[in-house]
Structures are given as structure tokens and as C-alpha cells.
VOGU-3710 file (C-alpha; in Angstrom, 3 decimals, decimal comma):
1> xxxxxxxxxx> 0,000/0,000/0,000  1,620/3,477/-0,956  0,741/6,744/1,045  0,763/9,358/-0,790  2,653/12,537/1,104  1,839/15,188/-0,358  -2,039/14,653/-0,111  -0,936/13,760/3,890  0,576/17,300/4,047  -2,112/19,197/2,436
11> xxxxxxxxxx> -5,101/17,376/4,433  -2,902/18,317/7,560  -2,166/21,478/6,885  -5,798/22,274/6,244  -6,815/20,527/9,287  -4,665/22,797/11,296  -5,960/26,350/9,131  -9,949/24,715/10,323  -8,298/24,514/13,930  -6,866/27,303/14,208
21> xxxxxxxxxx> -10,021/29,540/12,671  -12,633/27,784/15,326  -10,173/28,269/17,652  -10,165/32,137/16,967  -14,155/32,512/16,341  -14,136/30,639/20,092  -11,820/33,390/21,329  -14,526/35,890/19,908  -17,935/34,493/21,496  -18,280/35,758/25,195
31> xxxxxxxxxx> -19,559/32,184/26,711  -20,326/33,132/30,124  -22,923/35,983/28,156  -24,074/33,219/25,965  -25,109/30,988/28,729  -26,443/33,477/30,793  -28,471/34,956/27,807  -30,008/30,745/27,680  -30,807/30,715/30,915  -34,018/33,123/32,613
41> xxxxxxxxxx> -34,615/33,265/36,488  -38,050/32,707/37,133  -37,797/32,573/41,155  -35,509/32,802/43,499  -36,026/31,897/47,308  -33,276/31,147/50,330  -34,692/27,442/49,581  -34,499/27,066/46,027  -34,331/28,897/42,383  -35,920/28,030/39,253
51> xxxxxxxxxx> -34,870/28,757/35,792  -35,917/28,212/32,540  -34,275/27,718/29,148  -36,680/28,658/26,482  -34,324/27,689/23,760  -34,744/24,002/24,701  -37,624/24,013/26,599  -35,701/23,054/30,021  -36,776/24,053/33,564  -34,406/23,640/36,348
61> xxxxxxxxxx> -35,083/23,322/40,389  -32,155/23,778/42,284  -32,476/23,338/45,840  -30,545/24,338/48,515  -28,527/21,752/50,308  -27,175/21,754/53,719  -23,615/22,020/52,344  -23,660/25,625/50,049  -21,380/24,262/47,857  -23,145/21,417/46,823
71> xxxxxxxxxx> -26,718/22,530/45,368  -29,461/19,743/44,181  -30,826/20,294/41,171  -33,281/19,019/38,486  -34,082/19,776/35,101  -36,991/18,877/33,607  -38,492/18,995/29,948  -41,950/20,418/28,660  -43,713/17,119/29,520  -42,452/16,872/33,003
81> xxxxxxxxxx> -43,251/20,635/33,815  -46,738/19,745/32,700  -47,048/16,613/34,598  -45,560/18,371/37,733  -48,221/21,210/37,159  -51,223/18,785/37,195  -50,173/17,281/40,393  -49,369/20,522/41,704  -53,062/21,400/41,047  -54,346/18,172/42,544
91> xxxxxxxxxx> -52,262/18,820/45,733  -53,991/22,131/45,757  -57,040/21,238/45,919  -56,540/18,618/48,144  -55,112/21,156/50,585  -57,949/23,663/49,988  -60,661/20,669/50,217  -61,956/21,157/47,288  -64,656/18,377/45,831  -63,941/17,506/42,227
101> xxxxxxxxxx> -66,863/17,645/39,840  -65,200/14,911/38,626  -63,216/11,649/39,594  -59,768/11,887/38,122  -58,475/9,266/36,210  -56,348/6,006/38,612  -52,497/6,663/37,858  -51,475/2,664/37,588  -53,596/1,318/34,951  -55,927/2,066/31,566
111> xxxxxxx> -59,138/3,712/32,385  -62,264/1,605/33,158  -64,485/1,029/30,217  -67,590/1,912/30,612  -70,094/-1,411/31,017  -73,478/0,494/31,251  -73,405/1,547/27,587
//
């Protein structure tokens, strides 16, 4: 098998001119402003902040932790947010008393059919 040098040189050297112009667009873009521009406080509390990330539809919880340092966190996509809503609700009116016009679906399980059709 023969290598062929030249065409070694030339895809090398044009690897590093590619390298060496990401490296100097990098240099250009201010990442700490890029991240912080991604990222919108929604609520902040001694106990916990929230944040969301519209550009991919991200929330994150971070709560505070007995060691400062060392925050928990959570991030959670559209779906989740809306399945932590509902329950929210249902907590709600659980701690308000509130009497459902309705009986909410069971969790485990496909919904009962309904036999008196």
C-alpha cells in the first residue's frame, strides 16, 4: 500500500488552518454571556431557584442543600413541567378541600371502560 505525502501534508495542513479559525471565532464568542443569555430566572427563594431555558424548553429546580457548595438540582423537559403542574393542582385542591366535579383518572392502569353503555 503506498501513502501518498503530499495529499498527507495538504489534508494536515488544512486541518490545522480549520483549527486554528474555530479556535479564533471561540476566542470571539463571550460564553459566560451566551449561557447566561439561555438561561431566565423565574424565582428565586433562600430554599431554592428556578430557571428556565426557552431555547430548549428546560426548567431547572435547584435546591438548597445543607452544604452551600453542593446545590441539588433538576431539570426537567416540557412534559415533566406539565405533569408536575397537574399534580401541583391536585395537591392544591386537596389542601384547599376542594370536591372535584369529577373523579380523576387512577395513575397505575388504563381507564375503566364503561359497562353500562
Amino acid at each position: 500500500m503506498k501513502v501518498n505525502i503530499e495529499s498527507a501534508d495538504k489534508n494536515r495542513s488544512q486541518f490545522r488552518l480549520l483549527f486554528f479559525f474555530v479556535l479564533h471565532i471561540l476566542e470571539q464568542i463571550d460564553l459566560e454571556e451566551v449561557f447566561a443569555r439561555m438561561w431566565k430566572p423565574m424565582l428565586h427563594t433562600d430554599r431554592m431557584d428556578i430557571q428556565m431555558n426557552t431555547e430548549n424548553q428546560i426548567m431547572e429546580i435547584k435546591l438548597a442543600a445543607q452544604d452551600p457548595s453542593s446545590p441539588v438540582s433538576i431539570q426537567l423537559n416540557h412534559a415533566e413541567v406539565i405533569e408536575m403542574i397537574q399534580a401541583m393542582l391536585e395537591i392544591n385542591r386537596n389542601f384547599r378541600g376542594d370536591k372535584a366535579y369529577f373523579e380523576p383518572a387512577p395513575l397505575n392502569g388504563p381507564p375503566e371502560s364503561d359497562t353500562h353503555l
